[in-house]
SEFI-532838 format. One record per residue (C-alpha): residue number from 1; residue in one letter; x, y, z. Coordinates in Angstrom, 1 decimal. Layout:
<recs>
REC   k r   east  north     up
REC NUM a      X      Y      Z
...
</recs>
This chain:
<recs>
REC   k r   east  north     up
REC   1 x   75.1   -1.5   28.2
REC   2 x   73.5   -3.9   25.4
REC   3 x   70.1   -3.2   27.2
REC   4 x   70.7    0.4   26.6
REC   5 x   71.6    0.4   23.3
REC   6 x   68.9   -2.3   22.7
REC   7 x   66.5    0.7   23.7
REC   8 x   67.8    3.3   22.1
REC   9 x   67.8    1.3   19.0
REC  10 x   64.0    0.4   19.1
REC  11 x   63.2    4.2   19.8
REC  12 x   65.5    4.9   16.5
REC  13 x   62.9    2.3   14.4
REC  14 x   60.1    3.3   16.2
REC  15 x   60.5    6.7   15.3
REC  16 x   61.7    6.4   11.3
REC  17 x   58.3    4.5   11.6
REC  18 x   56.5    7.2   12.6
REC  19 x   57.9    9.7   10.0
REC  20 x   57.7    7.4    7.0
REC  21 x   53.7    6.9    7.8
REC  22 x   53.2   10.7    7.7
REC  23 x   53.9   10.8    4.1
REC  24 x   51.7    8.0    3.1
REC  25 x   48.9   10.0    1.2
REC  26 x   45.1    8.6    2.1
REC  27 x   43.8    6.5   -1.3
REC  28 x   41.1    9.3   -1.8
REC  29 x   39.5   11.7    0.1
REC  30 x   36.1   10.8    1.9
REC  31 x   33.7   12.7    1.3
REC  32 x   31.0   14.2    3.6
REC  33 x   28.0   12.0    3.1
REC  34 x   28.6    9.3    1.2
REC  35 x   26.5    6.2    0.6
REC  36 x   23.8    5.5    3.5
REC  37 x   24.8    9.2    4.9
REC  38 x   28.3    9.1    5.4
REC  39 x   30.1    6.4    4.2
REC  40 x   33.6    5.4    3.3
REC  41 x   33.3    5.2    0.3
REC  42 x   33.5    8.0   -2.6
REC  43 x   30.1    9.2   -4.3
REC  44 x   29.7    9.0   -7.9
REC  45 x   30.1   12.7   -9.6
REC  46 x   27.4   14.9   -9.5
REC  47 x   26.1   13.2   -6.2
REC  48 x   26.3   15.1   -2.5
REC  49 x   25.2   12.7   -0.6
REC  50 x   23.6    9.3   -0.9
REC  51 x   21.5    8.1    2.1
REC  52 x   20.2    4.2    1.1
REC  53 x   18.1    3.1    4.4
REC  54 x   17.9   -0.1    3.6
REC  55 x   19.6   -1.3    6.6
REC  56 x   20.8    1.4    9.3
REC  57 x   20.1    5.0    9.5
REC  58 x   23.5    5.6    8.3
REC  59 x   25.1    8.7    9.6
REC  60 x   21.9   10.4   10.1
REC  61 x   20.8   11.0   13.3
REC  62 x   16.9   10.9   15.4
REC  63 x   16.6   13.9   17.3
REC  64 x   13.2   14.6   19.4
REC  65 x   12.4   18.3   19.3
REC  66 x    8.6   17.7   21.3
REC  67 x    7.1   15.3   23.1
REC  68 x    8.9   12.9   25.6
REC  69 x   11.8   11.2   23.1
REC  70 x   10.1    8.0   22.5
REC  71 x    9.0    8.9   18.9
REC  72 x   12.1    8.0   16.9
REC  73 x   12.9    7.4   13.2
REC  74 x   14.1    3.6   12.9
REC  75 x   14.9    1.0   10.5
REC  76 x   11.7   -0.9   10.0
REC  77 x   10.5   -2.3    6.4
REC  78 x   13.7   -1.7    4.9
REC  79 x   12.8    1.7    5.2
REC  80 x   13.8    5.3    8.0
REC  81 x   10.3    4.8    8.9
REC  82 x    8.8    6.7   11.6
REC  83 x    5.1    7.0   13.3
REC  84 x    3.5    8.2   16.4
REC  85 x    1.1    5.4   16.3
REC  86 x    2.4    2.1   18.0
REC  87 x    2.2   -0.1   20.9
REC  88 x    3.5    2.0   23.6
REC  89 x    3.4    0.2   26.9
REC  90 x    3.7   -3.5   25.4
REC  91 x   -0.5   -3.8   25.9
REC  92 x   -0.9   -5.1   22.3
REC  93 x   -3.0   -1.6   21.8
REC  94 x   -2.1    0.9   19.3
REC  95 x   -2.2    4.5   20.3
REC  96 x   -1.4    7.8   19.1
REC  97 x    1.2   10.3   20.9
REC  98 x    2.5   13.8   20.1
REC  99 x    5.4   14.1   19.0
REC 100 x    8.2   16.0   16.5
REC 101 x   11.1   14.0   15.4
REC 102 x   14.1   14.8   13.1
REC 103 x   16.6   13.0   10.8
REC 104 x   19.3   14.8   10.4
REC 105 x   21.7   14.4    8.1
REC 106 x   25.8   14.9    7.9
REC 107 x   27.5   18.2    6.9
REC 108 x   26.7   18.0    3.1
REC 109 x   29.4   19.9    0.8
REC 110 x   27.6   22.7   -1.4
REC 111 x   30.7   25.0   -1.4
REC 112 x   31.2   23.9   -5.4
REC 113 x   27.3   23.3   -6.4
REC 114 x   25.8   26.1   -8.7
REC 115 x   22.3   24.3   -8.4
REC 116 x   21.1   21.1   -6.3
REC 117 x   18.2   19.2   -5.3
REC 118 x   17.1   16.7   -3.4
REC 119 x   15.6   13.7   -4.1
REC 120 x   13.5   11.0   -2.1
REC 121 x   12.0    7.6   -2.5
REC 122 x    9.3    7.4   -0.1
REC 123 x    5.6    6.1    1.2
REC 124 x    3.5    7.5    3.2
REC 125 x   -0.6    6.7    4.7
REC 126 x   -2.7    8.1    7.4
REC 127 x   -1.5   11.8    7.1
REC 128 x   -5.0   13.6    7.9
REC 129 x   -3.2   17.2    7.5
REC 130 x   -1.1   19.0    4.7
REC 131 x    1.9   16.4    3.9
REC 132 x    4.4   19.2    3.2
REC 133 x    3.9   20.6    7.2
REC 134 x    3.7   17.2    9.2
REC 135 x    6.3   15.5    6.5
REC 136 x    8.6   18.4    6.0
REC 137 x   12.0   18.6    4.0
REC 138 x   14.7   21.3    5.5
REC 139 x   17.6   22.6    5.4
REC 140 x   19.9   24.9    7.2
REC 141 x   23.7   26.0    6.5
REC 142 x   24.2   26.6    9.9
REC 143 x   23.1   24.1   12.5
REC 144 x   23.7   24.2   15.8
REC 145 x   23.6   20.6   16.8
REC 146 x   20.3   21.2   18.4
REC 147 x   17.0   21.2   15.7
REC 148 x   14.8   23.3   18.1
REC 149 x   17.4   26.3   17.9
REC 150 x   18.5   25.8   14.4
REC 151 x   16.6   28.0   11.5
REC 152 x   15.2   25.7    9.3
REC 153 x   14.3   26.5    5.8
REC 154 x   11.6   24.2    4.4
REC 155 x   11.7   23.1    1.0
REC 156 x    8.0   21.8   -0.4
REC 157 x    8.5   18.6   -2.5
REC 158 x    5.8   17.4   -5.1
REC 159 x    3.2   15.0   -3.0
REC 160 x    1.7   13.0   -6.0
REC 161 x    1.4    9.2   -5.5
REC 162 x    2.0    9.7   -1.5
REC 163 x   -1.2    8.8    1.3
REC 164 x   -2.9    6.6   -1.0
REC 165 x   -4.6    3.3    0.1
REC 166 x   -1.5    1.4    0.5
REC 167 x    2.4    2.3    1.0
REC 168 x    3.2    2.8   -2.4
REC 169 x    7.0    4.2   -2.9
REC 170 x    7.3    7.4   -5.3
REC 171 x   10.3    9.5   -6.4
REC 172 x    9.6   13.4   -5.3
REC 173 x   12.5   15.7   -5.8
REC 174 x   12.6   19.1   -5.0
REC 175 x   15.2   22.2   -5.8
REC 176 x   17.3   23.2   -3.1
REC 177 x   17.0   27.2   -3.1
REC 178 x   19.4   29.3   -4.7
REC 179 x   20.7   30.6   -0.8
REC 180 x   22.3   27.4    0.0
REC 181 x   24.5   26.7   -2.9
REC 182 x   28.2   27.4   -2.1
REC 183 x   27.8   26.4    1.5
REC 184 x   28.0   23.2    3.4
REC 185 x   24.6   22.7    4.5
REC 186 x   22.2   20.1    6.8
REC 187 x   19.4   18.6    5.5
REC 188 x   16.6   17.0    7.9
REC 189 x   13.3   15.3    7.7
REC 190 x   10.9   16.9   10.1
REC 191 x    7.9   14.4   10.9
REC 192 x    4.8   15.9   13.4
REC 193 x    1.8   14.5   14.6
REC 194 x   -1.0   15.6   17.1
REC 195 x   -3.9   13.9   17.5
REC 196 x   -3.7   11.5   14.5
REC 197 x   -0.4   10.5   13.0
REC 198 x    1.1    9.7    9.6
REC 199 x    3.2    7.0    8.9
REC 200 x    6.7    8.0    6.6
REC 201 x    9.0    5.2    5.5
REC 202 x   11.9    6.9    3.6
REC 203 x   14.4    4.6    1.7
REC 204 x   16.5    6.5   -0.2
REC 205 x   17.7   10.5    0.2
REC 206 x   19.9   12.2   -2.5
REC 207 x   21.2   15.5   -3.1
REC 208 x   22.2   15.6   -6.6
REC 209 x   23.8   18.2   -9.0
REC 210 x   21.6   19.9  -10.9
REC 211 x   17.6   21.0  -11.3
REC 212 x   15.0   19.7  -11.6
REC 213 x   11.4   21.1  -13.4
REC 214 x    8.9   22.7  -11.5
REC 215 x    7.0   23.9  -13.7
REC 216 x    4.3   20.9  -13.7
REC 217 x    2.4   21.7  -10.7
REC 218 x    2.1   18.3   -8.4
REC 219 x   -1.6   18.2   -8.3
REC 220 x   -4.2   19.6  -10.6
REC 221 x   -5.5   23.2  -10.5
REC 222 x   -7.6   24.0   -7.5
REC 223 x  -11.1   24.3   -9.0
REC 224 x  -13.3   26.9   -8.6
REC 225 x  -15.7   26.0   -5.5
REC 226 x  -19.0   26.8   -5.1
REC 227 x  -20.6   25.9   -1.7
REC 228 x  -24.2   26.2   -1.5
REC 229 x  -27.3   25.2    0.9
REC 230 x  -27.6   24.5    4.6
REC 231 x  -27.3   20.7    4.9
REC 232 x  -31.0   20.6    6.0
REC 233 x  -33.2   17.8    4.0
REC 234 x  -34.7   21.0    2.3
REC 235 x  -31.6   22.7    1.4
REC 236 x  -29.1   20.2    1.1
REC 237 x  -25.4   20.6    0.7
REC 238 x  -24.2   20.3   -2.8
REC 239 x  -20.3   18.2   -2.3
REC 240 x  -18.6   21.6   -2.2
REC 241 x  -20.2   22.6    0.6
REC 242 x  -19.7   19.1    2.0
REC 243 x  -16.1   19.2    1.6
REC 244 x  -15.9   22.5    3.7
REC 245 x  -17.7   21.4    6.3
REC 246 x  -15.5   18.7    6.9
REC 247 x  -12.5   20.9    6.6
REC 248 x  -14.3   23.7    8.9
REC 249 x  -14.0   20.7   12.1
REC 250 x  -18.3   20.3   11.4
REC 251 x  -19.7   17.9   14.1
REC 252 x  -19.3   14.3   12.8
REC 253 x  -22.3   13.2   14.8
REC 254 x  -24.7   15.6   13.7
REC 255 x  -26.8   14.0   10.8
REC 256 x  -26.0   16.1    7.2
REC 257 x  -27.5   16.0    3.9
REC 258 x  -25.6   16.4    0.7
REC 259 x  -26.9   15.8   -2.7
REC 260 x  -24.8   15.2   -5.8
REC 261 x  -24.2   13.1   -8.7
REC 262 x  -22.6    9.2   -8.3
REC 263 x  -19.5    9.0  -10.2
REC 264 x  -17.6    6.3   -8.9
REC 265 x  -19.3    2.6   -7.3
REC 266 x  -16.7    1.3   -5.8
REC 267 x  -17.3   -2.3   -3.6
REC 268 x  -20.2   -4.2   -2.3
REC 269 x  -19.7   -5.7    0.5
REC 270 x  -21.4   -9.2    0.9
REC 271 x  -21.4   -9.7    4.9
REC 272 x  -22.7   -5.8    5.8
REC 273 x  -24.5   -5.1    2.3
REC 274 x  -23.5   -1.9    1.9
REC 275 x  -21.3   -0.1   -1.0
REC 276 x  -18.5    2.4   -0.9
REC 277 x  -19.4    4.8   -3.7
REC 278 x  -18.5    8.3   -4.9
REC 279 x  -20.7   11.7   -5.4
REC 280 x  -19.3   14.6   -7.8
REC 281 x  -19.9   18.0   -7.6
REC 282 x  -20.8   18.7  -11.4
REC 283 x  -19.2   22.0  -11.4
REC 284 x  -16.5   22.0   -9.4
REC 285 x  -15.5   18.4  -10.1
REC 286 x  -14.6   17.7   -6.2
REC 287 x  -15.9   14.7   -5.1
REC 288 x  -16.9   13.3   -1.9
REC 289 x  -16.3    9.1   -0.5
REC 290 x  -19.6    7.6    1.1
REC 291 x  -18.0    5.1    2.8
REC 292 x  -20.4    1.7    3.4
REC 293 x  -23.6    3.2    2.6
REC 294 x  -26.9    1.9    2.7
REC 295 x  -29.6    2.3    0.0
REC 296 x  -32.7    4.2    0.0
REC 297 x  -34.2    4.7    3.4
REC 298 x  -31.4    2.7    4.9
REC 299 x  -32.1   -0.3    3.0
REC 300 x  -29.8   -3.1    2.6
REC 301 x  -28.0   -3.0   -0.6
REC 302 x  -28.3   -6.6   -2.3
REC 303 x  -25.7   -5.8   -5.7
REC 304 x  -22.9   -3.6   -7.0
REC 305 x  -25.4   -2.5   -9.3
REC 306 x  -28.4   -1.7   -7.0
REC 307 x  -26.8    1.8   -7.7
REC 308 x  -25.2    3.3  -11.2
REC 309 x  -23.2    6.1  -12.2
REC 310 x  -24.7    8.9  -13.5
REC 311 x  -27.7    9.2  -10.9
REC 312 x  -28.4   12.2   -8.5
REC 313 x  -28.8   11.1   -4.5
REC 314 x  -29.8   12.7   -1.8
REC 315 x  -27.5   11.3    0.7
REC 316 x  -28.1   11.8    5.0
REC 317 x  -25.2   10.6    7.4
REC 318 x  -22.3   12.1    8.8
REC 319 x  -19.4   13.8    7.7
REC 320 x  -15.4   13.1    8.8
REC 321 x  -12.3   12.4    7.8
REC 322 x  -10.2    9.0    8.1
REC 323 x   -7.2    8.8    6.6
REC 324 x   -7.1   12.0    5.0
REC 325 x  -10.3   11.1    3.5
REC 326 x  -13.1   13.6    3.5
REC 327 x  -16.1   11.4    3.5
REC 328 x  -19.6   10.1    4.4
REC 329 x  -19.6    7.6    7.3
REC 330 x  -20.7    4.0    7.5
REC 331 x  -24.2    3.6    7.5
REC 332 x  -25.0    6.8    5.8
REC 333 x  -28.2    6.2    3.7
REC 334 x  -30.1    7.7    0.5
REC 335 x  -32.8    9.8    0.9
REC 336 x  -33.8    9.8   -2.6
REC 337 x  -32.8    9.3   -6.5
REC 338 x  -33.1   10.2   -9.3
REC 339 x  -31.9    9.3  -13.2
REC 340 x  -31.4    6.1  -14.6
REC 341 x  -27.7    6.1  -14.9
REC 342 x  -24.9    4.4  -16.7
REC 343 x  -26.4    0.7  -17.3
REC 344 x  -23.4   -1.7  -16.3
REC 345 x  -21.3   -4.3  -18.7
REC 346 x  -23.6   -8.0  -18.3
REC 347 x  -23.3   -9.2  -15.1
REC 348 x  -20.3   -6.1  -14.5
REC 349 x  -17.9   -9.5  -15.2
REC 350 x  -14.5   -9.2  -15.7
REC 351 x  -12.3  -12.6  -16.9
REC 352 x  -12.7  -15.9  -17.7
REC 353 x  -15.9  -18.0  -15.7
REC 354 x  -14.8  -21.4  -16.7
REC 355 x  -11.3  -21.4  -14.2
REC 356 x  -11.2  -22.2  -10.8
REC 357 x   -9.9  -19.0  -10.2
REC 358 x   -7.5  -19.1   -8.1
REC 359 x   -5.4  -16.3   -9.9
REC 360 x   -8.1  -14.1   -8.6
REC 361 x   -8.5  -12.8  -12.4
REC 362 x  -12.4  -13.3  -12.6
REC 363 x  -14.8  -10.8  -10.6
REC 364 x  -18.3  -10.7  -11.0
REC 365 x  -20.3   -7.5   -9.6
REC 366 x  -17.1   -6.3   -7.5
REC 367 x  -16.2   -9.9   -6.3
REC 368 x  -13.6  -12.5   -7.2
REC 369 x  -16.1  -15.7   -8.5
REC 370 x  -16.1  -19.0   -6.4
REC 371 x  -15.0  -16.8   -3.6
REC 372 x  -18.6  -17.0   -2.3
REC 373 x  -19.7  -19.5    0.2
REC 374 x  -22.9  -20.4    0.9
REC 375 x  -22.3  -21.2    4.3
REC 376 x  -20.4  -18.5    7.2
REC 377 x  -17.1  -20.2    6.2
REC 378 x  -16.4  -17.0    4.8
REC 379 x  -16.7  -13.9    6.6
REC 380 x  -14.5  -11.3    5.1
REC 381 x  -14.9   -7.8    3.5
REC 382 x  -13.6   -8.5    0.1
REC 383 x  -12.0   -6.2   -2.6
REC 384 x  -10.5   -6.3   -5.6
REC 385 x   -6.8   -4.9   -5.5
REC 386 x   -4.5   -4.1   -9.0
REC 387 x   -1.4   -5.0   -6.6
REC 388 x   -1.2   -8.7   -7.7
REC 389 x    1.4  -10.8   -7.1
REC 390 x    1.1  -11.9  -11.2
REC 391 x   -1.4  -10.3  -13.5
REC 392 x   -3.9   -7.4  -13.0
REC 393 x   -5.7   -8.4   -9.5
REC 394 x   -5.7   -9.8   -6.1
REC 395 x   -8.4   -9.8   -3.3
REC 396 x   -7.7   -7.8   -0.5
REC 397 x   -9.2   -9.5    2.9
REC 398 x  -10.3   -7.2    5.0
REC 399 x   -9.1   -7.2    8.8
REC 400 x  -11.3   -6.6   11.7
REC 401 x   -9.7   -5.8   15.6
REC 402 x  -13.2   -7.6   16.8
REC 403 x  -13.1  -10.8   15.2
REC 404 x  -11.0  -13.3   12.8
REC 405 x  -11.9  -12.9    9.5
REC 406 x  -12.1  -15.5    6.8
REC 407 x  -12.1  -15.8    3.2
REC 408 x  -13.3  -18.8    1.8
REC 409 x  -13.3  -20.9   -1.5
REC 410 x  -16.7  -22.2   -2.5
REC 411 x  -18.0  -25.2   -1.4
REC 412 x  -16.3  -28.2   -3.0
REC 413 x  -16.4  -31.9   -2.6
REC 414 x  -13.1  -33.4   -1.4
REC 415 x  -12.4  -37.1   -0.6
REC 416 x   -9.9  -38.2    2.6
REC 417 x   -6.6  -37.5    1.8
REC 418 x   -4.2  -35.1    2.3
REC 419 x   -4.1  -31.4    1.0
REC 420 x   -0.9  -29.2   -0.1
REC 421 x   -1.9  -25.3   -0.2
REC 422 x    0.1  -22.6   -1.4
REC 423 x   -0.6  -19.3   -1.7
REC 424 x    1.2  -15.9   -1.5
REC 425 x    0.2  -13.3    0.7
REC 426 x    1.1   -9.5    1.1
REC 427 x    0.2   -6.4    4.0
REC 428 x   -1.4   -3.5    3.1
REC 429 x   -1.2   -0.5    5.8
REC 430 x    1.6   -2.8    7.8
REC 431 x    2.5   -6.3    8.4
REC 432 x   -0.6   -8.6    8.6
REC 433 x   -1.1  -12.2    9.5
REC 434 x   -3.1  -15.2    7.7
REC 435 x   -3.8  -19.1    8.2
REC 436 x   -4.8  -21.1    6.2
REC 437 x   -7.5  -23.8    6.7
REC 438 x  -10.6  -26.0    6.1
REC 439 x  -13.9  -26.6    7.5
REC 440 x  -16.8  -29.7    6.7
REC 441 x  -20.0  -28.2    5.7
REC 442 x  -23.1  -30.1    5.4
REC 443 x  -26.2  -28.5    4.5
REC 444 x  -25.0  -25.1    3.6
REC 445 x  -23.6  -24.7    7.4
REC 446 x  -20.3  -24.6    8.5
REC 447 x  -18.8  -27.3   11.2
REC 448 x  -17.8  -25.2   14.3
REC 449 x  -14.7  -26.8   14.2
REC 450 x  -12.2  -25.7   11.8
REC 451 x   -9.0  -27.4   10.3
REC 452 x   -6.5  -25.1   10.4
REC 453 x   -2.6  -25.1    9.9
REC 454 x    0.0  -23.0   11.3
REC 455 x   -0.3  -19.1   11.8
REC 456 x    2.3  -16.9    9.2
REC 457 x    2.9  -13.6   11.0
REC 458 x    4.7  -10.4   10.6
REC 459 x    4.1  -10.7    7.0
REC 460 x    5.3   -7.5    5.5
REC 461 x    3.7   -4.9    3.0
REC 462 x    6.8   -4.3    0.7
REC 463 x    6.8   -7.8   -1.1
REC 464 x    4.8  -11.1   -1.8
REC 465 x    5.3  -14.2    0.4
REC 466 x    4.7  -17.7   -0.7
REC 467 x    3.1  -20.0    1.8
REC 468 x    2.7  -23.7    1.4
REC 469 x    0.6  -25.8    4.0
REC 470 x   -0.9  -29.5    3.7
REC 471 x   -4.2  -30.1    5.2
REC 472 x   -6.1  -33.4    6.1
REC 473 x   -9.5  -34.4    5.1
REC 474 x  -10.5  -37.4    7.6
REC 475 x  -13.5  -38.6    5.4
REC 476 x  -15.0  -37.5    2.1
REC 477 x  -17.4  -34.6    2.5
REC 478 x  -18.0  -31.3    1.4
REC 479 x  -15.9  -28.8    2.5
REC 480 x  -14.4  -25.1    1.8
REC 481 x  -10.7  -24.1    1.9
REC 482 x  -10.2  -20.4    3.8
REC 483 x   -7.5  -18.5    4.9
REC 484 x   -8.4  -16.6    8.0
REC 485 x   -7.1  -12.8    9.0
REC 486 x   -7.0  -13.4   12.9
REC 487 x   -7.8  -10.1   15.0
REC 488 x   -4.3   -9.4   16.2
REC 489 x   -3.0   -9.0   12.5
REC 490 x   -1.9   -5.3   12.2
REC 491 x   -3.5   -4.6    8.8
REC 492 x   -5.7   -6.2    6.1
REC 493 x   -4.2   -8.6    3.6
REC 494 x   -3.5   -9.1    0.0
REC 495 x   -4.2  -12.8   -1.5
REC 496 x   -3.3  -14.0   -4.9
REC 497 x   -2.3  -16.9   -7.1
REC 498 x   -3.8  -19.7   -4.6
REC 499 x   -3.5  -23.4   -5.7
REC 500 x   -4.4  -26.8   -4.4
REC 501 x   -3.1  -30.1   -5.2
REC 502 x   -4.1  -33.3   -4.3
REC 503 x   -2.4  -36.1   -5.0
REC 504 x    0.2  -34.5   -7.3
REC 505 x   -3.0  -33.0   -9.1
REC 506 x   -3.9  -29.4   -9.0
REC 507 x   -8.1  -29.4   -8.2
REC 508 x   -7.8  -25.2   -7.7
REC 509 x   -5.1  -23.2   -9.4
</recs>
């Protein structure tokens, strides 16, 4: 009997338990969305839904709508990032594959919205096609849980700042149309790529009350274009025609000539003697890269300023595209010139010649000073880059897949002792690698046996790292520091503020 009413009194609390929780009101509502898309927690008024992609895709969701699945928006630079080039099969060789991929986003709540838009913070490189069609922005009020049978309405978003030379994040935000408001909607990101492919990193997406002004166009006026002459040495292309030849799929083996005016001398390169430079179409104001070009007949280039501004070439090499970049290939070469052209500033110097410079402030004729060496020690393409870890510049090393690459301080005399270097480092198209090191030179020639410390990998292209290594000298000598870009790294690498201390003394800083 006391079992039974035992039992029947634990069903009595049991239920009373039940009926009390059903009238327990929820703190707040949750929200569709919400904070790294779909959250628990409320999103601030006037805000629809608040994607942050720092660590997790959030709610959103990778769906494959071509190609054989393995193309997938992940987390990767604190960033949704997505690509179709990548080591596929574990080789340690990049390749490209087909592919279209989504990120879809939760139900978003417009049934209260009168106007919307959305916004993104996002980088982009190596798109070789329109941005808006392989990078798209769409949005449906009526998906179907599967993005090839849902109709997708693209929304274009402003492209300035995006496919530059590095992965630099900008802000584009774009209205959502007019159609959508009052209706729970589905936003996606819709990335394709054939042949080549573009690289996306997304880390924020918003859809925010209210409009935004479109009535700034995102890139300059299309100027009128006038393409004229055959490409022949006779009748060569002026940059119009150039640039439509390139677009038109021309052959990029056949040999082309162009002729226009320099506007733009951009780097010498000190181990291939060659400059990247610009030509302008005067009318039209299009201009066209040459990429690594040679001087007159072919000739070696022996300065930044073997070539100015302001004079006409005749230019013969071919014509492609990298990168999205219409230009002239390597090892195109001037047929002839003409004009005198803008004289550079003394010596083209920027900064102070007296430093060490190891703040990378000083250039001379396109190159940081005392980052010559006499000797192979250093090896390396060099540039000048305004992303510096402090002020304006850093060098940029240049990575090659065939070889290490080094860049190296000038020679120096050192005694025995030991050597702390620190440095900081950055990637530019992806993570790169360095390692820092040393080498004996005697007689202008570098000792085949180098000094070198531990490697630094996966260093990534969204912020600076600092790295600090202590070298050996065995016996007094002459000898140059260098901090080597091996093969394997995945892109080139940024260098700045590098210091050396001996002793408790800085001798480079």
């Amino acid at each position: 009997m006391k079992k039974i009413m035992y039992s029947m009194f634990a069903l009595m609390m049991a239920a009373f338990t039940l009926t009390g929780c059903e009238d327990v009101p929820a703190p707040y509502d949750i929200p569709e969305g919400g904070v790294g898309g779909g959250g628990e927690t409320p999103l601030p008024e006037g805000t629809y839904l608040e994607a942050d992609f720092t660590t997790s895709l959030g709610k959103f969701k990778s769906e494959s709508a071509e190609g054989d699945g393995s193309i997938k928006w992940d987390i990767n630079y604190s960033s949704a990032c997505i690509t179709g080039y990548a080591d596929w099969d574990g080789s340690g060789t990049k390749t490209n594959k087909a592919g279209v991929t989504f990120l879809v986003s939760p139900e978003v709540d417009l049934t209260k919205a009168t106007e919307a838009y959305v916004e993104l913070n996002h980088a982009m490189r190596y798109e070789n096609g329109d941005i808006n069609t392989n990078n798209s922005l769409l949005i449906t009020d009526n998906y179907t849980g599967d993005v090839k049978t849902t109709a997708w309405t693209q929304i274009k978003y402003p492209t300035t700042g995006l496919n530059g030379a590095q992965f630099d994040f900008v802000t584009s935000k774009a209205n959502i149309p007019a159609e959508f408001m009052g209706k729970k909607v589905v936003v996606a990101l819709r990335h394709t790529c054939a042949a080549k492919s573009s690289t996306w990193e997304v880390k924020k997406l918003s859809v925010l009350a209210g409009k935004v002004d479109e009535t700034t166009p995102d890139t300059p006026v299309t100027p009128a274009v006038n393409p004229q002459g055959k490409g022949t040495a006779d009748d060569p292309y002026n940059v119009d025609a150039a640039l439509k030849y390139i677009a038109d799929g021309g052959d990029a083996t056949a040999d082309v000539y162009v002729k226009g005016k320099i506007s733009k001398v951009v780097k010498y390169n000190t181990q291939y003697k060659n400059i990247n430079y610009n030509i302008v179409d005067e009318k039209s104001g299009q201009e066209l890269q040459v990429y690594a070009g040679l001087g007159l007949n072919g000739a070696e280039f022996h300065a930044l300023t073997d070539i100015k501004v302001g004079q006409v070439v005749v230019i013969c090499g071919h014509l492609t595209v990298f990168n999205g970049t219409k230009q002239f290939d390597k090892n195109s070469k001037i047929v002839s010139i003409t004009g005198e052209g803008e004289a550079p500033s003394p010596d083209d110097t920027v900064g102070d010649l007296t430093t060490p410079n190891g703040n990378f402030e000083t250039w001379v004729n396109g190159l940081p000073n005392n980052w010559s060496t006499a000797s192979s020690a250093g090896n390396a393409a060099l540039a000048q880059s305004k992303d510096a870890h402090s002020g304006k510049f850093a060098v940029e090393v240049t990575h090659v897949a065939s070889a290490n690459k080094r860049i190296g301080y000038k020679e120096t005399a050192l005694k025995a002792g030991e050597y702390t270097v620190t440095f900081y480092v950055k990637g530019t198209a992806g993570t790169t690698s360095v390692r820092p090191g040393m080498v004996k030179v005697v007689n202008n020639v570098a000792d085949k046996q180098y000094n070198y410390g531990d490697y630094v990998n996966d260093i990534p292209n969204t912020e600076w790292k600092e790295v600090t290594q202590k070298l050996t000298v065995t016996e007094d000598g002459t000898y140059c520091f260098v901090i080597m870009v091996p093969k394997n790294a995945a892109s080139n690498a940024l260098i700045d503020d590098f210091k050396v201390s001996f002793g408790g003394t800085y001798i480079i800083k």
